[in-house]
Every structure is written in structure tokens, then in C-alpha cells.
C-alpha positions in Angstrom: 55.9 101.1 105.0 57.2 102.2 108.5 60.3 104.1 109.5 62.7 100.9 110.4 61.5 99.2 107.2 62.7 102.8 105.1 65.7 102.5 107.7 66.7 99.1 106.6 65.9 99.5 102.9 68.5 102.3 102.8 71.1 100.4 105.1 70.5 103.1 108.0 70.8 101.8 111.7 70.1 103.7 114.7 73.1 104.5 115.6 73.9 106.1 112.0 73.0 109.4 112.0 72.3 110.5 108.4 72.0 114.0 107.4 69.8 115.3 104.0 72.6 115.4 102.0 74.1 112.1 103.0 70.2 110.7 102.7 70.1 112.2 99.6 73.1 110.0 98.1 72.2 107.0 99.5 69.3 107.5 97.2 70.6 108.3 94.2 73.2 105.4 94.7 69.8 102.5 94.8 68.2 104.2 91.8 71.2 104.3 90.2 72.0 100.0 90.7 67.6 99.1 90.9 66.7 101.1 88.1 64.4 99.0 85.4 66.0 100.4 82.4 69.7 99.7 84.0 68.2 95.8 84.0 66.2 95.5 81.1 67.0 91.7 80.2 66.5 90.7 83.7 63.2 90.6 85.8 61.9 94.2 84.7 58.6 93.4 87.4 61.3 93.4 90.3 63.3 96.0 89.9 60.3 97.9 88.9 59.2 97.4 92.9 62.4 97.8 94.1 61.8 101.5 92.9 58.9 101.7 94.1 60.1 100.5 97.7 62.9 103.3 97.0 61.2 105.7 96.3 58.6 105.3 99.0 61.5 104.9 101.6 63.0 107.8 101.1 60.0 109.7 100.8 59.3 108.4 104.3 62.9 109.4 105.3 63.1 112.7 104.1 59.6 113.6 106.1 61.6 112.5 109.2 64.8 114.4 108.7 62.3 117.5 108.1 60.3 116.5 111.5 63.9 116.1 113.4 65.1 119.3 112.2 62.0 121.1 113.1 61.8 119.4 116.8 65.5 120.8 117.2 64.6 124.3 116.1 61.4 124.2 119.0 63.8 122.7 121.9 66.2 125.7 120.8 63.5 128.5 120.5 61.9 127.0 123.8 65.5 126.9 125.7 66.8 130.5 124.4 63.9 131.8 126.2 
């Protein structure tokens, strides 16, 4: 999975920018309506890799708010000198 397909699976644009926290609810607000136990007389097989896309997504996301965060602290360290 790539970084606009993580984007798009948790409804962020560009344009958005999304902070941990805010990443962080986004999250917990797709578990909460894809979860397989939420669904259990519906297509369990679906929902069941819905959580898996989730999960993976934000996984991805979460290494790139760490990345952007890190990036910011070098530019500052580098233009304080």
C-alpha cells in the first residue's frame, strides 16, 4: 500500500494537514464503523479486510507524521545554527 492509497483510505487530501492526534481519531472512528464483530450478520470476510486495509493505512500514516516531524526538527537545528 502506498501513501495516497493510506491518504485516501482515511479521507486525507493534500491540502488537509492532519496532525497525530487528529490522525489518531480518524482511526479509531473506521475501526469503530468496519469492525467484524460490529457486522457479524453481514459479510464478516469484508469487513475483516477493511481492517486490515485500516490498520495497514494508518500504520503507514503514522510512520509519515513521525518522518515529517523529524524533517522539521533537522531544518530547525540546521537554521538555528
Amino acid at each position: 500500500m502506498e501513501l495516497y492509497e493510506a491518504m485516501s483510505i482515511f479521507g486525507i487530501t493534500e491540502q488537509k494537514k492532519v496532525d497525530e492526534e487528529e490522525l489518531k481519531r480518524i482511526y479509531r472512528q473506521l475501526c469503530f464503523f468496519n469492525h467484524p464483530d460490529a457486522h457479524l450478520d453481514e459479510d464478516f470476510k469484508y469487513y475483516n479486510d477493511m481492517m486490515s486495509k485500516i490498520n495497514t493505512a494508518y500504520e503507514i500514516l503514522k510512520y509519515y507524521c513521525a518522518c515529517s516531524k523529524i524533517k522539521i526538527f533537522l531544518l530547525m537545528m540546521r537554521n538555528s545554527k
